[in-house]
N, C-alpha and C positions, 0 to 999 in steps of 0.2 A: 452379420446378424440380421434378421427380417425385419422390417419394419413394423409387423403387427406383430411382437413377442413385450409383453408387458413387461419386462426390464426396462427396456427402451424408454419408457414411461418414471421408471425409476430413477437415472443416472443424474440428469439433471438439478431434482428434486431434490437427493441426495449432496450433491455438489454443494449449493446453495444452502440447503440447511446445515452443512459440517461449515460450512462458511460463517453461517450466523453462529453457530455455535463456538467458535473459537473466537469470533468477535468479539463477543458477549464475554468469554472468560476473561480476554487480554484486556478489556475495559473496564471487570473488575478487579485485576490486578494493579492496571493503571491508577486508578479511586483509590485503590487502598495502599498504595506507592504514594502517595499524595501528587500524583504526578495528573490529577482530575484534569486540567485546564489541556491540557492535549487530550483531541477526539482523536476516533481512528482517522479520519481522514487527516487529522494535523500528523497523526504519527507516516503515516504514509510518505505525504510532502515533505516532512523534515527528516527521510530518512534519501530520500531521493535528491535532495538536498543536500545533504550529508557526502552521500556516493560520490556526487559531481561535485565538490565545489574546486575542483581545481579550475572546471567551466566556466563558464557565464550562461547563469543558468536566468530564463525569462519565462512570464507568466505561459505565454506560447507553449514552450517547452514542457511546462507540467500539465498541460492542457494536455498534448499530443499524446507522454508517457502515460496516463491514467485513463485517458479516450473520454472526456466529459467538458463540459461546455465552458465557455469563457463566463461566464455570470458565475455557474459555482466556482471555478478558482479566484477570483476575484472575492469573493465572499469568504473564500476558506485564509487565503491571504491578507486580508483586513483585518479579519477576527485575531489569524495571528501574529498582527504587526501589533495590534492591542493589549496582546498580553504578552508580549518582548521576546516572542520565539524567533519572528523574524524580522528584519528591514527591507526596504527595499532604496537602491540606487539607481542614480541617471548615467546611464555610461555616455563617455565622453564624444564620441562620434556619433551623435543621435540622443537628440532630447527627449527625443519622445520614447524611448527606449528606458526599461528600469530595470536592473535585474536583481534576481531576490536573491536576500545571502541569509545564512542563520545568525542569530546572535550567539554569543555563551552562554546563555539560558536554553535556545535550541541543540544546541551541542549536549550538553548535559541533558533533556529530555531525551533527546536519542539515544543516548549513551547506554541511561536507566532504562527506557524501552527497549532497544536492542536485550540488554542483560534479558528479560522478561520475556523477551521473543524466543531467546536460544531455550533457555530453563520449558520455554512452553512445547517447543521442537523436542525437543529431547520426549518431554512426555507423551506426546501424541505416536511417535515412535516405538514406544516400552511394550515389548515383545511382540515387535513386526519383526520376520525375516528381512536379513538387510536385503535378498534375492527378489522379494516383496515387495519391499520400496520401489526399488530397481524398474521391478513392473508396474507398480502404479504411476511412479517419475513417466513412464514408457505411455501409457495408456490417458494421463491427464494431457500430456504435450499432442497426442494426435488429437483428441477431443477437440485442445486448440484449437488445432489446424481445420478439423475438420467444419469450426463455429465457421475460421474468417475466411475457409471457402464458400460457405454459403450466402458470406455477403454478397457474393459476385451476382 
């Protein structure tokens, strides 16, 4: 595609507002779930959480998997040790080392979230070609690709 063709201009834009917009819906399903005390970003790490816990899973770790700084995980992980989603422990070969595990309150937030995610899956699908999907799955993964080559 050319680089001066005003779509180009568009895709981005679009990306980022379908983003905010599913946001915003799954947050107020959350609220009205009574399940308020998880932001998206708590729902994010306690689902990542969740995935790995056969791991050892450490602040490091959700640092790298979300691509964002050690002051916000730090922040995101207090707020949720606060409101009993998660703990965090010292593993035994290194003190200085803690790794975060969920509680059964975090289990169950995920659980209720997850349910709310698939129900919101489903809807955002409601009369795409599954051939559709297929190319869109095809077209958002080169985007990817195409972002974390331009890191270089």
């Amino acid at each position: 595609m050319c680089k001066s063709c005003s779509i180009n201009d568009q895709v981005g834009f679009e990306i980022q507002r379908t983003g905010h917009m599913m946001s915003r819906r799954l947050e107020a399903r959350v609220k009205a779930e009574g399940v308020d005390e998880v932001t998206l970003t708590h729902g994010w790490i306690i689902r990542f959480l969740y995935e790995n816990r056969a791991k050892e899973i450490f602040q490091k770790d959700i640092e790298k998997y979300f691509l964002v700084g050690r002051s916000t995980v730090t922040n995101s992980i207090q707020l949720m040790e606060k409101k009993g989603l998660v703990r965090r422990e010292f593993v035994e070969c290194d003190a200085r080392l803690k790794k975060v595990l969920l509680t059964e309150k975090g289990i169950r937030a995920h659980e209720t979230i997850e349910a709310m995610i698939a129900e919101m899956n489903c809807g955002l699908l409601d009369g795409i070609d599954e051939k559709d999907v297929g190319t869109f799955l095809k077209v958002i993964r080169r985007i990817k690709e195409n972002i974390e080559q331009q890191k270089q």
